[in-house]
C-alpha positions as CSV (number, residue, x, y, z in Angstrom):
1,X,3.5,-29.6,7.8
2,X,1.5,-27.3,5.8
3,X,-2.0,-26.1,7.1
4,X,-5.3,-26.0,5.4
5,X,-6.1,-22.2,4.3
6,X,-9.8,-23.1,5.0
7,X,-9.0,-23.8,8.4
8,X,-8.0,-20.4,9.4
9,X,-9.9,-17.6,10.5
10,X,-11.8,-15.0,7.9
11,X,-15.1,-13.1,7.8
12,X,-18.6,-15.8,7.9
13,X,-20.4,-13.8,4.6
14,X,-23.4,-15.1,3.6
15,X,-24.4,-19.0,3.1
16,X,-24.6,-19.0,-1.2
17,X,-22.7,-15.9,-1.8
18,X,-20.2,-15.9,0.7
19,X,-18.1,-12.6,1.0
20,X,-19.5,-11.3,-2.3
21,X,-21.8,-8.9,-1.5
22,X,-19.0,-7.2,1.0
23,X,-16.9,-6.9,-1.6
24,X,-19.1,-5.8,-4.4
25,X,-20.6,-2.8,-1.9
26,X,-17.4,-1.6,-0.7
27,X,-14.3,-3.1,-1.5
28,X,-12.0,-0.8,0.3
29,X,-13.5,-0.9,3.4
30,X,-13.7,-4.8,3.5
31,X,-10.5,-5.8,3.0
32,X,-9.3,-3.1,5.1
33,X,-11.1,-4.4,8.4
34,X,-10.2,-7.9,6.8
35,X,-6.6,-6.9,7.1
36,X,-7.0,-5.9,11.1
37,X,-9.5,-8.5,12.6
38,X,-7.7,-11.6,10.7
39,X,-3.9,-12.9,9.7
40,X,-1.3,-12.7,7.4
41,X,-3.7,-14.3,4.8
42,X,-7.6,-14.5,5.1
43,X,-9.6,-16.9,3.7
44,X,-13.2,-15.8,1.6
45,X,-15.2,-17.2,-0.4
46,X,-17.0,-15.8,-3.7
47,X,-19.6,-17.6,-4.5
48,X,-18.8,-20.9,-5.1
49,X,-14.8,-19.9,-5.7
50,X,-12.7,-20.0,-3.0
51,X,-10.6,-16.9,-2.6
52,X,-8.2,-15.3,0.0
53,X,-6.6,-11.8,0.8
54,X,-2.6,-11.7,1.5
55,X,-1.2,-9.1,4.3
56,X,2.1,-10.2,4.6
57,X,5.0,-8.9,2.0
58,X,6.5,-12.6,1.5
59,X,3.2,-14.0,0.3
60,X,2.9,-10.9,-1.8
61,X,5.9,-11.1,-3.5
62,X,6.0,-14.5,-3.5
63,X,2.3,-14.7,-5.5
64,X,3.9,-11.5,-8.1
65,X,7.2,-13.2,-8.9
66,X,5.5,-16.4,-9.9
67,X,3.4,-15.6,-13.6
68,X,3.1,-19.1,-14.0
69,X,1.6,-20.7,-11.3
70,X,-0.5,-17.2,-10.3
71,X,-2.3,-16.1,-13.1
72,X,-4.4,-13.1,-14.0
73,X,-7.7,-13.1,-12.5
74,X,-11.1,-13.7,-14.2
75,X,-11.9,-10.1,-13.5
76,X,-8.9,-9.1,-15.9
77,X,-10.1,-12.0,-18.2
78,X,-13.2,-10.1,-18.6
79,X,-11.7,-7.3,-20.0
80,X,-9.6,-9.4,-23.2
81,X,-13.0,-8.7,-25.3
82,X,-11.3,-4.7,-25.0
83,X,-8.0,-5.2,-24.7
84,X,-7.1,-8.6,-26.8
85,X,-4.1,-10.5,-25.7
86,X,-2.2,-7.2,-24.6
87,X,0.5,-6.8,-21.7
88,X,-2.1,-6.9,-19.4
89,X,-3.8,-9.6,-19.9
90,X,-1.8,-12.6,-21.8
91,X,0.2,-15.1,-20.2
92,X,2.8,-17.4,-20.4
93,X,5.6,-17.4,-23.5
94,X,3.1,-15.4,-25.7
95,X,3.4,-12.6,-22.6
96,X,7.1,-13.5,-22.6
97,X,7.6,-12.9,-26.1
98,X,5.2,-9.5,-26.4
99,X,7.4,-8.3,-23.2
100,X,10.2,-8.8,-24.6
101,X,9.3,-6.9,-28.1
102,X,7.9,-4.1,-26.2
103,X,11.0,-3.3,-23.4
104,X,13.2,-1.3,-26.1
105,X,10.4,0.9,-26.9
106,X,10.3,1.8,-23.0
107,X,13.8,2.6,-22.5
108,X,14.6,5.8,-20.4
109,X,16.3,7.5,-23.3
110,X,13.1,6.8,-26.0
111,X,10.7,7.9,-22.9
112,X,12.9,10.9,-22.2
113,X,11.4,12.0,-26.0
114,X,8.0,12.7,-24.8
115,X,8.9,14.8,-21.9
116,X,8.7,18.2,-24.1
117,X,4.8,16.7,-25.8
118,X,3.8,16.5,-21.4
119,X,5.0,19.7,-21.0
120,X,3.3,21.7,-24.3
121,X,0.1,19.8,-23.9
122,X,0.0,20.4,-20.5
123,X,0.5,24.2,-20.8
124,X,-1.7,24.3,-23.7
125,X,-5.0,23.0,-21.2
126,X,-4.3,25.6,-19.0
127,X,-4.2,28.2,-21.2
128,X,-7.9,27.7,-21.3
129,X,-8.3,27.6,-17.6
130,X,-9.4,31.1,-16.0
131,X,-8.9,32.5,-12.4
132,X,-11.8,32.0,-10.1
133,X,-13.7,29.4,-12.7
134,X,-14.7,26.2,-11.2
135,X,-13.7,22.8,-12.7
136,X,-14.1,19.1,-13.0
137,X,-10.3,18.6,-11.9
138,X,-10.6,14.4,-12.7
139,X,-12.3,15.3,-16.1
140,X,-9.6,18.0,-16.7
141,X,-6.5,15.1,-16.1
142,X,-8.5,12.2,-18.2
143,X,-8.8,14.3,-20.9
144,X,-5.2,15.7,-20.9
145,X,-3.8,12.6,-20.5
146,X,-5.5,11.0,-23.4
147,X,-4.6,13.8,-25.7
148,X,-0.7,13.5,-24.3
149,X,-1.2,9.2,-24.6
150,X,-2.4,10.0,-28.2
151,X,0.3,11.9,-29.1
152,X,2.7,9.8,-27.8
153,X,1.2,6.6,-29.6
154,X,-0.3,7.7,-32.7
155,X,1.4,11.4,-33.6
156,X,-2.3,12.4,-33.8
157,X,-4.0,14.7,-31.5
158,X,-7.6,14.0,-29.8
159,X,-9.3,16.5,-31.4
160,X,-8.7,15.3,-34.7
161,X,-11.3,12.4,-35.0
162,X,-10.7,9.1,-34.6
163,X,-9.2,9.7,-31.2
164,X,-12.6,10.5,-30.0
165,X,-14.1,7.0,-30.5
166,X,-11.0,5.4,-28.8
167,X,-11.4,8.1,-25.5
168,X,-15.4,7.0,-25.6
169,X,-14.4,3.4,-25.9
170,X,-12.4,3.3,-22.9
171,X,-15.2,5.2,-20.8
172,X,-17.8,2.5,-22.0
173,X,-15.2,-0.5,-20.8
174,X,-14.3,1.2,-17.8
175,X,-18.3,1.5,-16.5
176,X,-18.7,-1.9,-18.1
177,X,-15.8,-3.3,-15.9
178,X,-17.2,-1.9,-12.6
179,X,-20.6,-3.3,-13.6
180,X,-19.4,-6.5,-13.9
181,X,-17.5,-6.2,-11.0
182,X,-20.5,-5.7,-8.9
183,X,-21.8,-8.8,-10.1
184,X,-19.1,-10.4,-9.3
185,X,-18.1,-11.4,-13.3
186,X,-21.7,-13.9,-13.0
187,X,-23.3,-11.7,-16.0
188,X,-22.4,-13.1,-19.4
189,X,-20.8,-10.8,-21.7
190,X,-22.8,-11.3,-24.9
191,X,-26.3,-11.6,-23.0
192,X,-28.4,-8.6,-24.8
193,X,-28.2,-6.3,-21.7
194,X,-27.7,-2.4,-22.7
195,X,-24.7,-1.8,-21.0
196,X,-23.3,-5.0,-23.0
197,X,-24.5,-3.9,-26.2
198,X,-23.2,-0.2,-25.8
199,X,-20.1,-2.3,-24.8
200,X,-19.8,-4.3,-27.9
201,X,-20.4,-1.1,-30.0
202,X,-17.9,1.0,-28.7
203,X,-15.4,-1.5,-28.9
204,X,-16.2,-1.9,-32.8
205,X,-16.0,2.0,-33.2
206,X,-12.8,2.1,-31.2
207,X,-11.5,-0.9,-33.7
208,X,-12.3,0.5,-36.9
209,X,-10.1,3.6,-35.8
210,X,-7.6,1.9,-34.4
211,X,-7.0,-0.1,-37.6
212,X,-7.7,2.8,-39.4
213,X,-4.4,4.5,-37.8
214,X,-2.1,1.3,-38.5
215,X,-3.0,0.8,-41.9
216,X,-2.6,4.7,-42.9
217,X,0.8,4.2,-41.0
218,X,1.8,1.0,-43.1
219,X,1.0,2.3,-46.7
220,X,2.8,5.9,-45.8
221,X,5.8,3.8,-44.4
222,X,6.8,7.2,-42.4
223,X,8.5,7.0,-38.8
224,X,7.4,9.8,-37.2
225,X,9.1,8.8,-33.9
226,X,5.7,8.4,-31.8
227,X,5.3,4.7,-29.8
228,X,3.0,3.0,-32.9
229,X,6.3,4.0,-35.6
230,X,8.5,1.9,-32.8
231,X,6.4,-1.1,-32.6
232,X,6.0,-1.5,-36.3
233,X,9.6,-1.2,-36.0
234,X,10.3,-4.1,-33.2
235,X,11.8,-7.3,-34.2
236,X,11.7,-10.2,-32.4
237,X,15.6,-11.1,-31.6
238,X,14.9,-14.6,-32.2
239,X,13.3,-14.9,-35.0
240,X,13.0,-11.5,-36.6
241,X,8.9,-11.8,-36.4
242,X,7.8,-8.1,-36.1
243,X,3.8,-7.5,-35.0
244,X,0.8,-8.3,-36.8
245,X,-2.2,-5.8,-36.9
246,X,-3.4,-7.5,-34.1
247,X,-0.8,-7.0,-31.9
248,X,-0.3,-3.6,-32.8
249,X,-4.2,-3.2,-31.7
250,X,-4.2,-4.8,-28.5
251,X,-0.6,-3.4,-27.0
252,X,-1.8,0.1,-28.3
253,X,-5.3,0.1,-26.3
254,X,-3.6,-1.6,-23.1
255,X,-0.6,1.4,-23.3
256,X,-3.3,4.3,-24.0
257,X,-5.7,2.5,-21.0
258,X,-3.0,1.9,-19.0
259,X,-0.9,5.4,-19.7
260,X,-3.9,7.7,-19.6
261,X,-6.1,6.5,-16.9
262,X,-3.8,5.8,-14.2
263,X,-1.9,9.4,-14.3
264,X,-5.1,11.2,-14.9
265,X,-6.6,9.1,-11.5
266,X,-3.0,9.8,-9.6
267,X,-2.9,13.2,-10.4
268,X,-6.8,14.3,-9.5
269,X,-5.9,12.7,-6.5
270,X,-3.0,14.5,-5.6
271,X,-4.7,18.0,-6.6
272,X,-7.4,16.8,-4.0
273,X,-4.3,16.5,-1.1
274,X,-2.5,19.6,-2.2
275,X,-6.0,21.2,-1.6
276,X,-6.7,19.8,1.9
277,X,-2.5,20.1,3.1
278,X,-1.9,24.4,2.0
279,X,1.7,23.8,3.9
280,X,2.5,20.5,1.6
281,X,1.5,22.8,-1.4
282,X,3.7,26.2,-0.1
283,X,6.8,23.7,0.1
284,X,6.1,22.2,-3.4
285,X,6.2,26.2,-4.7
286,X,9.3,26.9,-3.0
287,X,11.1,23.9,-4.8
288,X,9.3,25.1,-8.5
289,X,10.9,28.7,-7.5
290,X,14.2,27.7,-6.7
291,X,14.2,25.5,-9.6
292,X,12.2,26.0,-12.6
293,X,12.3,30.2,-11.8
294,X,9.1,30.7,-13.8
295,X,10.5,28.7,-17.2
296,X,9.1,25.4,-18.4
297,X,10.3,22.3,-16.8
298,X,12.3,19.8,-18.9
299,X,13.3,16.3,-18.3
300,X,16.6,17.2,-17.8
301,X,14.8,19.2,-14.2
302,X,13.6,15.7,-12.8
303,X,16.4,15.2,-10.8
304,X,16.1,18.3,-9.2
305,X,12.3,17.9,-8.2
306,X,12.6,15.6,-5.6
307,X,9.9,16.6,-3.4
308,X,7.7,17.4,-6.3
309,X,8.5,13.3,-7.1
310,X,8.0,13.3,-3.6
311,X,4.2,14.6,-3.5
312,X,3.1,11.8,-6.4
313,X,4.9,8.8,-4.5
314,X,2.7,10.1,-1.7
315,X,-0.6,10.4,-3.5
316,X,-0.1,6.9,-4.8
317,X,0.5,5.6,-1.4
318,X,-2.6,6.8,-0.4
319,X,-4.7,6.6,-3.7
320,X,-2.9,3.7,-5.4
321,X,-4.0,3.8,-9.6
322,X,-4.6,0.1,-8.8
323,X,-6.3,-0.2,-5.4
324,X,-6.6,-4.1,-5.5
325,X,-4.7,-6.6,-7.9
326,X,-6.0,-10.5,-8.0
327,X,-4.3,-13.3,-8.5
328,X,-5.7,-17.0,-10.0
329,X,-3.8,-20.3,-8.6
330,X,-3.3,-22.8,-12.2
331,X,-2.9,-25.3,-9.6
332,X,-3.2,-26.9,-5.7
333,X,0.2,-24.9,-4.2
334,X,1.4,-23.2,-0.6
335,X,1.5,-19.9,0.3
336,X,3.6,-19.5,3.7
337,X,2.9,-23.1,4.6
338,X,-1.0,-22.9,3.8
339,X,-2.5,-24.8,0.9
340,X,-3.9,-23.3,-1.5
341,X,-6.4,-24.7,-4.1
342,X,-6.4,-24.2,-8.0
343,X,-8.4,-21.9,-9.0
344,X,-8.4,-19.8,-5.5
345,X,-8.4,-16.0,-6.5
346,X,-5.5,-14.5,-4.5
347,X,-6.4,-11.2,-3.7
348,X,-3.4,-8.3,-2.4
349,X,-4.2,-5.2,-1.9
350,X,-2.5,-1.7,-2.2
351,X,-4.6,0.3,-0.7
352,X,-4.8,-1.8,2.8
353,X,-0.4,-2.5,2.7
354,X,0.0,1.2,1.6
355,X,-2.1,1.8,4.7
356,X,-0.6,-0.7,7.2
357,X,0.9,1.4,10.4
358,X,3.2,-2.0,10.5
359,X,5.2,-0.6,7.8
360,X,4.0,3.4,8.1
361,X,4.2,6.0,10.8
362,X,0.6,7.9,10.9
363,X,-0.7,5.9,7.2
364,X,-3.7,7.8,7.1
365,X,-1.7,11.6,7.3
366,X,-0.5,13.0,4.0
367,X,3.3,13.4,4.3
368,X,5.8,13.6,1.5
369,X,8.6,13.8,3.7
370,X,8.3,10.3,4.5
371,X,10.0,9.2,0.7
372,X,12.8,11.0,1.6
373,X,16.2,9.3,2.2
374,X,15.0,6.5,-0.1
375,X,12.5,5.0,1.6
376,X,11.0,3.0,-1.0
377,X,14.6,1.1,-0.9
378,X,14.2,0.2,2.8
379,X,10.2,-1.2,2.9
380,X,9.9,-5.1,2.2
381,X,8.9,-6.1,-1.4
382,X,5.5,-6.2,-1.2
383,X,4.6,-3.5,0.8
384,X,4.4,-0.1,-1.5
385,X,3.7,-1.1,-4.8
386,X,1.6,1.3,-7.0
387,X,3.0,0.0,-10.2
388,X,2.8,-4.0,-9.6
389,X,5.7,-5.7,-8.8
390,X,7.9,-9.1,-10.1
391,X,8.4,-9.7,-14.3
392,X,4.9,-8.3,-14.5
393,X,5.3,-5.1,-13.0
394,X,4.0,-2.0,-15.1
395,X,6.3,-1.3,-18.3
396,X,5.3,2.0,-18.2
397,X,6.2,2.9,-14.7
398,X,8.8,5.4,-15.9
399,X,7.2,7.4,-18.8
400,X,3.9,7.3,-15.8
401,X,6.3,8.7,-13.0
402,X,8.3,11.3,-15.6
403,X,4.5,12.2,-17.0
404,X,3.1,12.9,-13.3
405,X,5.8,14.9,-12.0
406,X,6.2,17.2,-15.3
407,X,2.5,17.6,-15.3
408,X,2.1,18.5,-11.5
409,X,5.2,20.8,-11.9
410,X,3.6,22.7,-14.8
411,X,0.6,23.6,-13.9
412,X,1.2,23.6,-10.4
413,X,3.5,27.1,-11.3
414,X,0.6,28.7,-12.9
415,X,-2.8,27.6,-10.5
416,X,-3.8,26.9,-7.5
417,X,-6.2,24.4,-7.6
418,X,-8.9,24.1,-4.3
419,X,-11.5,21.5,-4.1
420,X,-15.3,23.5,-3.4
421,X,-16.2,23.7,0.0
422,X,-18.2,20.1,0.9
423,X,-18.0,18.7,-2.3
424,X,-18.2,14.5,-1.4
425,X,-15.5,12.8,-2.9
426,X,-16.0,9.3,-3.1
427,X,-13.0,6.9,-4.1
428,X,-14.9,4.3,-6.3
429,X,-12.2,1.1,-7.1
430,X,-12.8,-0.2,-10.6
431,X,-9.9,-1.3,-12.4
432,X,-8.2,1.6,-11.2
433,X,-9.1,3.8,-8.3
434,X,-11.5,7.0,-9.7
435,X,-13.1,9.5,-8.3
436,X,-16.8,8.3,-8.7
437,X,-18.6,11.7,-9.0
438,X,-15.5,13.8,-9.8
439,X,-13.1,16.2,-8.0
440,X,-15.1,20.1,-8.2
441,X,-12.5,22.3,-7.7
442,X,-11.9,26.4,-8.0
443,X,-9.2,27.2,-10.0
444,X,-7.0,30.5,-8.9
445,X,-3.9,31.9,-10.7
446,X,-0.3,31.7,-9.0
């Protein structure tokens, strides 16, 4: 007999708002104490929708394997205006049919490619960097790992103009989102607000460049082996259809928001624990010694950083790129024996089940050592996932893993990098989870 969700208990919240305001002031903290005081699945309410956070692995799992019946949430929705009908954000067979155009491209030997472009651009930034000199660490990762994403997609680098419109477009939608967010999605899109209009401009600007880049691609007809060459190239196994314009558009701008954003966020993060954990950082030196021995890493080298892998696993379980993913019910369904209405917004969480002491000894300490002897292989589904998990889960979890460790490896041989002395560092959870006001650190040579 299955139980009303409604009926169970969850945080009061406020009479027309309900849990809103919570939420919208600090996320984190919210679901968090949700997760202690309450069950294995917590009712809410947002407004007027009914909503609920799951804290048990089953549900989780259970809600991520099923893209038809759990949908992406309104929040997601919001962001098609930027994004289109990308990965991210379509559903059903048209998902089904981009995902399975897209999976070659993603392959481990065709991501193996752009492990020499990490490394180059990578040492090429911090030839620039001088002992002693402080820096915006978060600023210094966003804007490497656009140039490297840029590179990757479009053969072009950043600095060579139309890349700059597409790295200020996805600032703009990134404040935009968390905006919105705050207002819990209420404030329509083409209302003539500033932050809308500035919105809708950069999104035109980013457009006309994007388009700009296909079209110079189509009339040369060149391959020159970078992600846009091999999605022109895709066809459809069933019936030979390759991309349109369109398509090429909205997968590019998910891949560079998705494959710049959440490494650049990962990485500032784990520069921020390397910084507070000097004994974490001495062991991570010892393994670049004893492997690399001063010489540029390769890909052919990721086997043999395994605590340097180690170190990013760690960061994400802690700082997950994605702190919060939410899920829509298409219809009336049961989550572990509790009804569930259509339209409820199922919320999960990764930064309260990356957290839970259920599943992790001391969650709050910084400990690499915990990933060893495959640890990731003996949690529960549902309980450490940084990159999503079920059909949906992130296509470009291995070019984002290979990326993170060859970039922490390279530069990690050549600085030290130490946050300044009482500098507040406050984790703000938009899409992904950034660094609101930055990461200020002092930079000293190895």
């Amino acid at each position: 007999m299955s139980q009303d969700l409604f009926e169970l208990p969850g945080p009061e919240g406020n009479t027309i708002v309900g849990n809103l305001a919570e939420l919208g002031q600090d996320p984190l903290g919210f679901l968090t104490k949700c997760t202690r005081e309450y069950g294995d699945i917590v009712p809410l309410r947002l407004g007027l929708t009914p909503a609920c956070l799951l804290t048990q692995p089953e549900y989780i799992e259970q809600v991520l394997k099923e893209r038809i019946l759990f949908i992406k949430s309104k929040g997601i929705r919001a962001l098609r205006s930027f994004i289109g009908e990308g990965l991210l954000s379509s559903e059903g067979d048209w998902w089904q049919h981009q995902r399975r155009l897209i999976q070659p491209v993603f392959s481990h030997k065709r991501i193996a490619g752009y492990g020499q472009i990490m490394v180059a651009y990578a040492e090429r930034a911090i030839d620039t960097w001088q002992d002693g000199e402080t820096r915006d660490i978060h600023d210094e990762m966003m804007q490497l790992t656009l140039n490297i994403v840029m590179k990757c997609l479009f053969n072009q680098d950043i600095t060579e103009g139309e890349a700059k419109n597409v790295a200020y477009a996805i600032d703009v939608a990134m404040h935009w989102f968390e905006n919105k967010r705050k207002q819990g999605f209420f404030i329509w899109e083409w209302f003539p607000r500033p932050e809308n209009i500035r919105y809708k401009n950069a999104i035109q600007q980013m457009d006309k460049s994007i388009y700009h880049l296909i079209e110079e691609r189509r009339t040369s007809g060149e391959d020159t082996g970078d992600l846009l060459s091999m999605l022109m190239q895709v066809k459809d196994e069933e019936d030979g259809s390759q991309m349109t314009d369109k398509q090429l558009r909205d997968e590019t701008i998910t891949l560079m928001l998705a494959g710049h954003e959440t490494t650049a966020n990962t990485l500032s993060w784990t520069w921020m624990l390397l910084s507070q954990h000097p004994e974490v950082r001495s062991k991570l030196q010892a393994e670049l010694k004893e492997v690399l021995d001063s010489r540029s890493a390769t890909v052919a080298d990721l086997p043999k950083l395994r605590y340097t892998e180690m170190i990013i696993k760690e960061a994400m379980r802690l700082y997950p790129p994605v702190p919060i993913m939410t899920r829509e019910a298409t219809q009336d369904c049961e989550i572990g024996g509790y009804e569930v209405p259509a339209g409820c917004q199922v919320m999960m969480s990764q930064w309260v089940m990356h957290r839970n002491p259920r599943y992790f000894e001391d969650p709050e300490v910084f400990q690499p050592e915990r990933w060893a002897n495959d640890l990731e292989k003996q949690l529960p589904r549902g309980v450490y996932f940084p990159f999503g998990d079920g059909p949906r889960t992130c296509i470009g979890k291995g070019f984002a893993m290979m990326e993170a460790v060859l970039l922490l490896a390279t530069i990690a041989q050549k600085f030290e990098v130490n946050v300044v002395q009482d500098y507040a560092i406050v984790p703000q959870p938009s899409i992904t989870l950034r660094p609101e006001y930055g990461i200020k650190v002092t930079l000293k040579k190895s």
